[in-house]
Structure formats: C-alpha cells, structure tokens
C-alpha positions in Angstrom: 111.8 74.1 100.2 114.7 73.0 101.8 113.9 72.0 105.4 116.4 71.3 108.7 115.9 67.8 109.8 116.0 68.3 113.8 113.5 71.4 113.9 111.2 69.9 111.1 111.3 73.5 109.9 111.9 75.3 106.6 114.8 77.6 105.9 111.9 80.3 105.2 110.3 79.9 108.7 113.3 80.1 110.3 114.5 83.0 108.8 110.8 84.4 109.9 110.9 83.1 113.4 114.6 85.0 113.5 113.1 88.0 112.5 109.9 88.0 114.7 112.5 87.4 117.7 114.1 90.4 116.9 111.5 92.5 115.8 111.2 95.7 116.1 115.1 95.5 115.7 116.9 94.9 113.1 118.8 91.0 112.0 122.4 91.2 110.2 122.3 89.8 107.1 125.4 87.2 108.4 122.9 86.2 111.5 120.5 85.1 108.1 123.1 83.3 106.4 124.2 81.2 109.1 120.3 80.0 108.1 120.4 79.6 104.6 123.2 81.3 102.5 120.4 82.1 99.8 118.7 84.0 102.5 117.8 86.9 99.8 115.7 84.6 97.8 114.3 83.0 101.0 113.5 86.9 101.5 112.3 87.3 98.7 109.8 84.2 98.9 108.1 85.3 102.3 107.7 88.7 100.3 106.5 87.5 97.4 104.9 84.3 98.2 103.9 84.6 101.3 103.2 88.3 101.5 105.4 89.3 104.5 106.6 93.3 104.3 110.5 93.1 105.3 112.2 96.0 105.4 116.4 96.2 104.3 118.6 98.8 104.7 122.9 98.7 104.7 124.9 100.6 107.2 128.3 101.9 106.4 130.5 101.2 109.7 134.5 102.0 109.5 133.9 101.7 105.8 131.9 98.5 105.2 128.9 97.8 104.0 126.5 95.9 106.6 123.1 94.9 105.5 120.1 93.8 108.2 116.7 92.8 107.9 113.5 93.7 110.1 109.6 92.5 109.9 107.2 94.8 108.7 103.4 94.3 109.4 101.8 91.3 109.0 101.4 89.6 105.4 99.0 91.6 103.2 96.3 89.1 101.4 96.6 88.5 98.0 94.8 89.8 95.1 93.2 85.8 94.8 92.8 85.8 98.5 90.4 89.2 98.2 88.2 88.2 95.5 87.6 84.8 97.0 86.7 86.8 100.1 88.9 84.8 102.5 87.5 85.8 105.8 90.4 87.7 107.5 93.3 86.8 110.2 91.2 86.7 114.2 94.8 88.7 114.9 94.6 91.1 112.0 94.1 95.1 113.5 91.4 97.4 112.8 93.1 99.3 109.8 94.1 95.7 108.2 90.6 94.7 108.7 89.0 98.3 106.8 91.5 98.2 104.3 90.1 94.2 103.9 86.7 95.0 103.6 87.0 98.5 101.5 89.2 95.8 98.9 86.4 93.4 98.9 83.7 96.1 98.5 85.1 97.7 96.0 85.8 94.5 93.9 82.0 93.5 94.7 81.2 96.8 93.2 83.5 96.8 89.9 82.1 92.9 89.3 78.2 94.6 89.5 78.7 97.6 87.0 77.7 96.9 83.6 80.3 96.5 80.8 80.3 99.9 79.0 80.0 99.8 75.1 82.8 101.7 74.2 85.2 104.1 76.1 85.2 106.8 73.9 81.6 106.5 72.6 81.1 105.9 69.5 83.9 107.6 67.3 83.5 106.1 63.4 81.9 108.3 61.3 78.9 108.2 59.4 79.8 106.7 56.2 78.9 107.6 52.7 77.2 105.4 50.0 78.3 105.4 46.5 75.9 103.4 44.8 77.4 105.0 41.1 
C-alpha cells in the first residue's frame, strides 16, 4: 500500500476521503488519478477488501467518454466478520443492523441443524445374492 509521506495516508484512503467529500455527488475519474493513477485497482481494493459499495457510471459529453465515481452505503461485513459475530458499527442504521443480525441468526441456525444422511434418501437398490 503505497502511502503519501506528508499526509501519512494511503492512496486507498485518500481516494475514500475524496469520495466521502463529494458524496452524494459524483468524482471524475481524472480528480482520482491525480491520486493514484491505478485508482481502479485502489477501487477495486476498498470494494473488495475493504467492502465499500462504489458505484461508476461514464457519461458521453461532445463525444467523449467521462467516467466518475460515488460512495455507496457503508462497507457491508464480511462473510468471516458474520460468523465471528463481530459486534456491529455504533454508526451502522437500523436496516444494516437487521440485515446483521438476520445473517448471524440464520448462520447460528444452519450450524444447529443436524447433517442429513443423504439428499436424495437412500437410492441403491436392494441387491441380489447369487450364492450359485
């Protein structure tokens, strides 16, 4: 992570800290590469890694192509995160923090039910003995 020696900060924070300032409008993808000029895999990483939901879309204007970035919602928890039952963000809202507990609940309940024997039942048939 490559970070800029004056602010302390990574080129993935502040491509995020560009994006919260703007948010709910949208940054110009040139406005991200003045920050890093691999700023779709620093995307990428605050997606992937991180969790962030960015939203991209390119406008057509006089017959070029612009793309911009905005912030979505906050980061969604990870599937680890879930199942370790991390207790959730104090900031998080009220349908972040149902959709949380529905996750963990229904992980609690898939961990309680007993393994099944087979899925289909039991499908060989009965065999026949040739003792001649």
């Amino acid at each position: 992570m490559t970070t800029d020696k004056q602010s302390g900060r990574s080129q993935e924070e502040r491509i995020l800290w560009a994006l919260q300032a703007a948010w709910p409008n949208w940054v110009p993808a040139p406005e991200l590469a003045k920050i890093s000029l691999q700023y779709s895999a620093r995307i990428f990483s605050l997606r992937r890694r991180r969790g962030w939901q960015i939203a991209n879309r390119v406008r057509i204007v006089d017959g070029k192509k612009h793309g911009e970035f905005r912030l979505g919602s906050r980061p969604v928890p990870s599937n680890a995160e879930l199942r370790r039952g991390a207790a959730p963000s104090p900031t998080a809202s009220k349908e972040e923090l149902s959709r949380q507990s529905q996750a963990r609940q229904w992980i609690a309940g898939a961990r309680a039910e007993p393994a099944q024997a087979a899925l289909f039942g039991e499908r060989s048939p009965e065999r026949h003995r040739d003792d001649g």
